[in-house]
Backbone as JSON, one array per atom type, in Angstrom:
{
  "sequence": "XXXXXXXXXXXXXXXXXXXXXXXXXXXXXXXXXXXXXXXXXXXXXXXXXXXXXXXXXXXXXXXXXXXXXXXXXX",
  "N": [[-12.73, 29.13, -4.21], [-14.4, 26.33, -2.68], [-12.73, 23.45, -2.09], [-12.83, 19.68, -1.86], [-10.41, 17.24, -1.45], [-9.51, 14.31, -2.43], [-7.4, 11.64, -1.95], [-7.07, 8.34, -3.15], [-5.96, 4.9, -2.89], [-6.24, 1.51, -4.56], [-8.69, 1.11, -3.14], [-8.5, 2.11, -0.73], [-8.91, 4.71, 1.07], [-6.41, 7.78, 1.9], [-6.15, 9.88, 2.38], [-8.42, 13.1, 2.8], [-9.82, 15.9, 1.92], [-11.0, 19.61, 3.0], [-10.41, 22.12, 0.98], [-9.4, 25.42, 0.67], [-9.47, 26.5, -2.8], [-8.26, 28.98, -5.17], [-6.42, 29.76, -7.29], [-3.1, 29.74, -9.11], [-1.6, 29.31, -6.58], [-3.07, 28.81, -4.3], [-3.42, 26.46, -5.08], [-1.19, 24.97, -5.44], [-0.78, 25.28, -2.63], [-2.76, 23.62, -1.24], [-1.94, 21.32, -2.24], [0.37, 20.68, -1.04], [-0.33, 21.1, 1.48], [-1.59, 18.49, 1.36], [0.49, 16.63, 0.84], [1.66, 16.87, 3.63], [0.02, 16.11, 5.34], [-0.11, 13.32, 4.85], [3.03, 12.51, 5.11], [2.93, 13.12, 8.31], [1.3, 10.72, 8.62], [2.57, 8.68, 8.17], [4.91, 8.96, 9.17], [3.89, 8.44, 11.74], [3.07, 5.68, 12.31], [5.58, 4.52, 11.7], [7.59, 2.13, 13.53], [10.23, 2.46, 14.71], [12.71, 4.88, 15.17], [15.12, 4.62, 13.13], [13.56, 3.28, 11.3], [11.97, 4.8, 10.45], [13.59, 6.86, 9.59], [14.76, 5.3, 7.34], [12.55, 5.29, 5.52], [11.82, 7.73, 5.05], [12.53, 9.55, 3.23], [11.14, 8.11, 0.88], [8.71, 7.3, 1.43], [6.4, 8.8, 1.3], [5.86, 8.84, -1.91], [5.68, 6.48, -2.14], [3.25, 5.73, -1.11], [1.56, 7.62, -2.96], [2.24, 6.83, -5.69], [0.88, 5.17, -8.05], [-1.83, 6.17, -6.57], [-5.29, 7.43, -6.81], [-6.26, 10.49, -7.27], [-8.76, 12.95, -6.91], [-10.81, 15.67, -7.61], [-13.22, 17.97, -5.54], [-16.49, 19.6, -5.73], [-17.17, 20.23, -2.69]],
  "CA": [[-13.8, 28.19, -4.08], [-13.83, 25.49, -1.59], [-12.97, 21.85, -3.13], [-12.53, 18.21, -1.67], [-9.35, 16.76, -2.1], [-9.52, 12.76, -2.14], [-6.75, 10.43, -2.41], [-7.23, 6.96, -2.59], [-5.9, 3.64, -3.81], [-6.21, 0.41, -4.53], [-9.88, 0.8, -2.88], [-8.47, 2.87, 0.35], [-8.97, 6.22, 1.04], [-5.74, 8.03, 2.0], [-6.61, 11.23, 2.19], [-9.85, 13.63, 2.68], [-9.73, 17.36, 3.12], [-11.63, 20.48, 1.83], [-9.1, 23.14, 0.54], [-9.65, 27.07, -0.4], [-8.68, 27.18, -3.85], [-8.85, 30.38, -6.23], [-5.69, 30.26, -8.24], [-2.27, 28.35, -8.79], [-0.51, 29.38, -5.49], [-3.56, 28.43, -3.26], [-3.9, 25.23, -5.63], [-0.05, 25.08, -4.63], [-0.32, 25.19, -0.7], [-3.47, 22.67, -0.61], [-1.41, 19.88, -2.89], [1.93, 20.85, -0.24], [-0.91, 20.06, 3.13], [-1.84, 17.33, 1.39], [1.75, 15.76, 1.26], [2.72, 17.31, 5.08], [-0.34, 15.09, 6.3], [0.57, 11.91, 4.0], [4.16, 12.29, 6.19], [2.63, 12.64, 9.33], [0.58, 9.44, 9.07], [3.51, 8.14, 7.75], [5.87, 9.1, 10.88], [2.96, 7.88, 13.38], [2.97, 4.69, 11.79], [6.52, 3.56, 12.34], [8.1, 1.29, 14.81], [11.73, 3.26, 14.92], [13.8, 5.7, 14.4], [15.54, 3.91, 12.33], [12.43, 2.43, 10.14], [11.3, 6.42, 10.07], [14.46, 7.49, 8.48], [14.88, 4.2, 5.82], [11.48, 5.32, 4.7], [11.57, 8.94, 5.18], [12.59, 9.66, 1.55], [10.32, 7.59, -0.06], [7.33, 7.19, 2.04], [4.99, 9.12, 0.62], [6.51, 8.72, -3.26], [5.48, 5.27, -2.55], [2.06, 5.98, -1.4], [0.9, 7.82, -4.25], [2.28, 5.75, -6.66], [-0.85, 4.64, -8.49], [-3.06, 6.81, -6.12], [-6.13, 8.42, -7.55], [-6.2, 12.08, -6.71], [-9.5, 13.91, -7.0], [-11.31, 17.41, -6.76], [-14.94, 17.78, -5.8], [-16.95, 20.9, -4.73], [-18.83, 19.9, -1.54]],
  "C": [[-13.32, 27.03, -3.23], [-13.66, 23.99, -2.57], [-12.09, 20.95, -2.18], [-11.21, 17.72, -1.95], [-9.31, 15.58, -1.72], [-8.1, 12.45, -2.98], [-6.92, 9.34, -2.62], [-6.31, 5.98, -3.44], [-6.04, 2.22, -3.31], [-8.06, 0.39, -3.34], [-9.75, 2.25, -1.26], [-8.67, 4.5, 0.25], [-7.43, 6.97, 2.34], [-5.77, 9.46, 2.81], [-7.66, 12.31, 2.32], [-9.6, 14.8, 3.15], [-10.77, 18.42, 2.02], [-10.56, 21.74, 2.22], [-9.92, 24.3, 0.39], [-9.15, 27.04, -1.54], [-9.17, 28.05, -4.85], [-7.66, 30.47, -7.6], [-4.14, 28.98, -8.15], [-1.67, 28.1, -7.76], [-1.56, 28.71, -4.65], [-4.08, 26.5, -3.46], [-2.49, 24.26, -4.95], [-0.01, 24.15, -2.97], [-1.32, 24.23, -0.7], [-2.74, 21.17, -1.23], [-0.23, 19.73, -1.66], [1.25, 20.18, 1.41], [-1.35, 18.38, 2.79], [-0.71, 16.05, 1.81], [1.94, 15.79, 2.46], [1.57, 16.33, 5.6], [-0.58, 13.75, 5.82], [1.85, 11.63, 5.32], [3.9, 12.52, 7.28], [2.44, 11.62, 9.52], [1.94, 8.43, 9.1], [4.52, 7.69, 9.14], [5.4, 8.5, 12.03], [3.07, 6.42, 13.2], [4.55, 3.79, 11.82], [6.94, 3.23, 13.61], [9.44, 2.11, 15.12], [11.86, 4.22, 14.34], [14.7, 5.54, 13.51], [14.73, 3.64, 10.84], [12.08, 4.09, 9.82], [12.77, 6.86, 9.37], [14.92, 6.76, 7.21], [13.53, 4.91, 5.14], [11.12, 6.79, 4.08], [11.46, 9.7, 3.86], [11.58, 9.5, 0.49], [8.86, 7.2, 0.12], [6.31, 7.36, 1.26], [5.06, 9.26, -1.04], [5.7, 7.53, -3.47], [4.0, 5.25, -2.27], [1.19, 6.46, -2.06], [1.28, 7.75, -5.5], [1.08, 4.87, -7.12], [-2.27, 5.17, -7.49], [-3.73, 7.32, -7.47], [-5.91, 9.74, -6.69], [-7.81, 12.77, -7.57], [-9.83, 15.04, -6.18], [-12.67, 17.51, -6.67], [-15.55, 19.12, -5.12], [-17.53, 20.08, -3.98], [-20.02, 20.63, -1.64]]
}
């Protein structure tokens, strides 16, 4: 079934995609794109090479730290 995947916090929206999911592996791979395009934005968003590897670790740990995470059929 197809479903929404919102992040947000603190009022922002982070996040927005619609996933395939049917089971735990495909529930799996849409939570795993969600993180890989969290660390993109992440990577586009620094000033260095430097500032991209201090953060690299913790980047996205620290962005959904108090996120909401919902699921919605469209």
């Amino acid at each position: 079934m197809k479903v929404k995947f919102r992040v947000t916090k603190d009022g922002t929206s982070l996040y927005a995609g619609d996933h395939d999911v049917v089971d735990a592996n495909s529930f799996g791979k849409a939570c795993a794109e969600v993180w890989r395009k969290l660390r993109q934005q992440q990577m586009a968003k620094e000033t260095s090479i430097g500032a991209l590897i201090e953060h690299l670790d913790s980047g996205v740990l620290d962005q959904l730290s108090g996120a909401r995470i919902s699921l919605e059929r469209p």
